[in-house]
N, C-alpha and C positions, 0 to 999 in steps of 0.2 A: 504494500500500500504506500501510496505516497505521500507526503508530509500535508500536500491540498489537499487529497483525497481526507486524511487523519482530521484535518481541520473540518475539514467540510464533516463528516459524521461527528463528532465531537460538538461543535457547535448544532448543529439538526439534533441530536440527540439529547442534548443538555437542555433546550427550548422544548423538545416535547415532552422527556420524562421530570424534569423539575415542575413543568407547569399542571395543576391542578386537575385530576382526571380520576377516575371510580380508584385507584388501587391505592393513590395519594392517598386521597379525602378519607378513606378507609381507614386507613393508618391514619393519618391528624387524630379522627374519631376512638380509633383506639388506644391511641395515647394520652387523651384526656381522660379517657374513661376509668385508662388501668394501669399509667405509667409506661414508663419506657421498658422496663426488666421485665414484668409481668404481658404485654403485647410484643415483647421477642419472637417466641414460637409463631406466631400470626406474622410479622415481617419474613421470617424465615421460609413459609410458607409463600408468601408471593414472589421472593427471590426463586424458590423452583421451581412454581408455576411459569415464574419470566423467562427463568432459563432453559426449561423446555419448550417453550414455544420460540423461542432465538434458534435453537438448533433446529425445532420442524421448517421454519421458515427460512433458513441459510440452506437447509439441505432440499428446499423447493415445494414449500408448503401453500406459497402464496399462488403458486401456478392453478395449484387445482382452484383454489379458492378464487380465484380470477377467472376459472373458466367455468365455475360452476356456480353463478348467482344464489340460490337459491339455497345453497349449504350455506354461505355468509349470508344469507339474512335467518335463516334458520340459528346459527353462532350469534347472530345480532339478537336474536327476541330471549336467548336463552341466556345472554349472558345481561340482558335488562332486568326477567325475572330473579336471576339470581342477587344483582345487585341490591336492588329491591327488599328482598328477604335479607341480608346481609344486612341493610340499612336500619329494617324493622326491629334486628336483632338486636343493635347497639341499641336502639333509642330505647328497646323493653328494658335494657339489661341498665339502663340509667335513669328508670322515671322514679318519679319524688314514692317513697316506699317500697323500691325493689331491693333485695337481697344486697346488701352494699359487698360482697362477697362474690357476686358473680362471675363468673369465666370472661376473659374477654373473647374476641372471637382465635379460635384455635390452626394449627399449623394447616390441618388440612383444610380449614377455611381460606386460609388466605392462599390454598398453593391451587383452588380454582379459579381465584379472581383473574389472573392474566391470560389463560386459555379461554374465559368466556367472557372476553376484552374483548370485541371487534377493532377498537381502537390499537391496540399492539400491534397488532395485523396488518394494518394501512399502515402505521408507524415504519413496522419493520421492514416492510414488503419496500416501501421507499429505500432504507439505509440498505438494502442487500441490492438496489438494481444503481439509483441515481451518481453513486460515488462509485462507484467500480470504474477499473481504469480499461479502456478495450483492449481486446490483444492478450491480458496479461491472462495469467489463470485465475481459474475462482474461487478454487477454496481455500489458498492462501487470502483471497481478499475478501471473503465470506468472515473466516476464521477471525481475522485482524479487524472487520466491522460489527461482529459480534461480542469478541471481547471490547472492544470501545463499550456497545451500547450496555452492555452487563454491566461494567464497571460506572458507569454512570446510573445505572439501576441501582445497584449497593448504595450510593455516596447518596444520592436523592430522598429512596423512598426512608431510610434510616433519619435523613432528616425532618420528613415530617411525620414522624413518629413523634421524634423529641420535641417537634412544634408543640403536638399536640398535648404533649405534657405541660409546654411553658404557658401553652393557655387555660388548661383547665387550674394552672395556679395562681393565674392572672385572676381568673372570675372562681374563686374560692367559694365554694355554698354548692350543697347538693342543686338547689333549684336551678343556680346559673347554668352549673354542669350539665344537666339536664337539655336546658334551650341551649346549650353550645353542641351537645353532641344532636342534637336534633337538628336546627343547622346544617350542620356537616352530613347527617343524615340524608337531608333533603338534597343538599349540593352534591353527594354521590349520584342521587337517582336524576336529576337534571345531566349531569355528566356523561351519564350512555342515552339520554334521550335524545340530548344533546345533533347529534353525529345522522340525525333518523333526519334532520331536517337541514344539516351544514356538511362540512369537511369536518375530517378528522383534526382533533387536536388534546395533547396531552395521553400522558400515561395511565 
């Protein structure tokens, strides 16, 4: 890969997965709800959800998905549903009288969030065709634009995790916690609705 090429996915990469999108907003939410230590296993989880879907999609996952409409919008309504319930989860597991002991959401919760992403898909499907250099081979530059995007997956969604700690100690009081993880709740499910009516944007 070339140092343009490097720049060029590094910057593409760092504006879609930094920027606000269901696996984010997940994580902010679960890190006000249950700290940073305690919503680990849930981070951890959507790093292998991310990263198996980086490898289906370097090794040409986007092709079918491009030629077969109807599997991505099928991946589109399932990965709405699922957000959805995810959203519902956090907000039950924070309202004023639940269980202040609750689970936050767990590993293999978060390791579905990025396969029933439509958004990663357009993300990805861009950084594995638009920076490649012609001529050269692919799976050295498959290989080199996937660990870019992983590594910026690690450094991102990590951070707003910790966001979402420094907010929910910002608004201190079960009630605020409550409308803050609600909020984020609602701003998940606007985030895959999001893409049904625009372009893609964020992780």
């Amino acid at each position: 890969m070339s140092w343009q090429a490097f720049i060029g996915v590094f910057l593409f990469g760092f504006v879609t997965i930094a920027t606000p999108g269901p696996a984010n907003l997940a994580l902010m939410a679960a890190g006000a709800g249950a700290g940073v230590k305690r919503g680990v296993p849930f981070l951890a989880g959507i790093w292998g959800g991310g990263f198996a879907v980086l490898v289906a999609m370097g090794a040409g996952l986007g092709v079918l998905l491009a030629s077969v409409p109807d599997l991505y919008r099928a991946l589109q309504v399932a990965g709405i549903c699922y957000i959805i319930y995810l959203a519902v989860r956090i907000v039950r597991a924070g309202a004023p009288g639940a269980d202040e002991t609750a689970e936050p959401p767990s590993f293999w919760a978060g390791l579905l969030v990025h396969p029933l992403n439509p958004k990663i898909y357009a993300m990805t499907m861009t950084g594995f065709t638009a920076f490649l250099t012609p001529g050269a081979a692919y799976g050295p530059q498959a290989f080199a634009t996937g660990a870019v995007l992983m590594g910026l997956m690690l450094l991102c969604t990590s951070a707003w995790l910790a966001l979402g700690e420094g907010l929910s100690a910002l608004m201190a009081g079960a009630r605020r916690g409550f409308y803050l993880r609600l909020v984020l709740a609602g701003a998940m499910v606007i985030s895959v609705l999001l893409p049904l009516f625009s372009g893609p944007a964020g992780f």
